[in-house]
N, C-alpha and C positions, 0 to 999 in steps of 0.2 A: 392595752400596752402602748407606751409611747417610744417608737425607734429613732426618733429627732436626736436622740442625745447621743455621742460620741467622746468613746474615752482616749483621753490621748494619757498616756506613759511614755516612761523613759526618756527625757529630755531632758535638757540639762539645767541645772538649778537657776541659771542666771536669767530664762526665757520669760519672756515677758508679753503680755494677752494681742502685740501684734506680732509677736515671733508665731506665736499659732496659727494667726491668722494669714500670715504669710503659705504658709502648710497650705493651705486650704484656699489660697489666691484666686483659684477657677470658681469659688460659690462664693465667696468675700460677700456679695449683695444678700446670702439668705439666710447669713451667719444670724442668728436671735442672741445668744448669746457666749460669753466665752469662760469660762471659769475655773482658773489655777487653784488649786489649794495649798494651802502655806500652812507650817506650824504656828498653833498659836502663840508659844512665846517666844523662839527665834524670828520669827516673820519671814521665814526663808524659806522658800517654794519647795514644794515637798518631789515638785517634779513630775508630777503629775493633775492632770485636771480632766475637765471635760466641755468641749462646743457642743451646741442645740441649734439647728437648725430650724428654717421654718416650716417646712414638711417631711416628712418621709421619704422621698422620693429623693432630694437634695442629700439628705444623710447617706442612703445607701448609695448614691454615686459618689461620693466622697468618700467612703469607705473601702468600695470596688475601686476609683481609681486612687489609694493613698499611696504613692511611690515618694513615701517618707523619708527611705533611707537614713537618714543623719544616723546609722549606725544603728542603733537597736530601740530606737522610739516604736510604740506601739499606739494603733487604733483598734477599739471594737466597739462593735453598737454597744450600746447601755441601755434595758430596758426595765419599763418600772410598772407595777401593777399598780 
């Protein structure tokens, strides 16, 4: 299983892969990568996405400490067999 990957939700359409990264400003150095999803024929961020860290350990601290707030954004680990 890999727990590196974290799903961020609910944010707002306009955000953009260093708005995320702003979230997440205390591991900014272990971020791997960042990745919004957009529809494919609007090209308008769907408002959700998901960062990968570079180990495990940085994910789940980032997860424990998310004090997101911006209203109802959401994280949770993403794990993939």
């Amino acid at each position: 299983m890999e727990d590196r990957k974290i799903y961020v939700g609910n944010f707002p359409f306009s955000w953009k892969e260093e708005d995320i990264e702003n979230v997440f400003n205390e591991f900014r150095d272990k971020i791997s990568e960042i990745k919004i999803i957009y529809d494919q024929y609007s090209k308008r961020s769907k408002g959700f996405g998901f960062v990968t860290f570079e180990d495990n350990e940085t994910a789940n601290k980032a997860l424990s400490k998310s004090q997101v707030d911006r209203k109802s954004t959401r994280l949770n680990s993403q794990s993939h067999s």
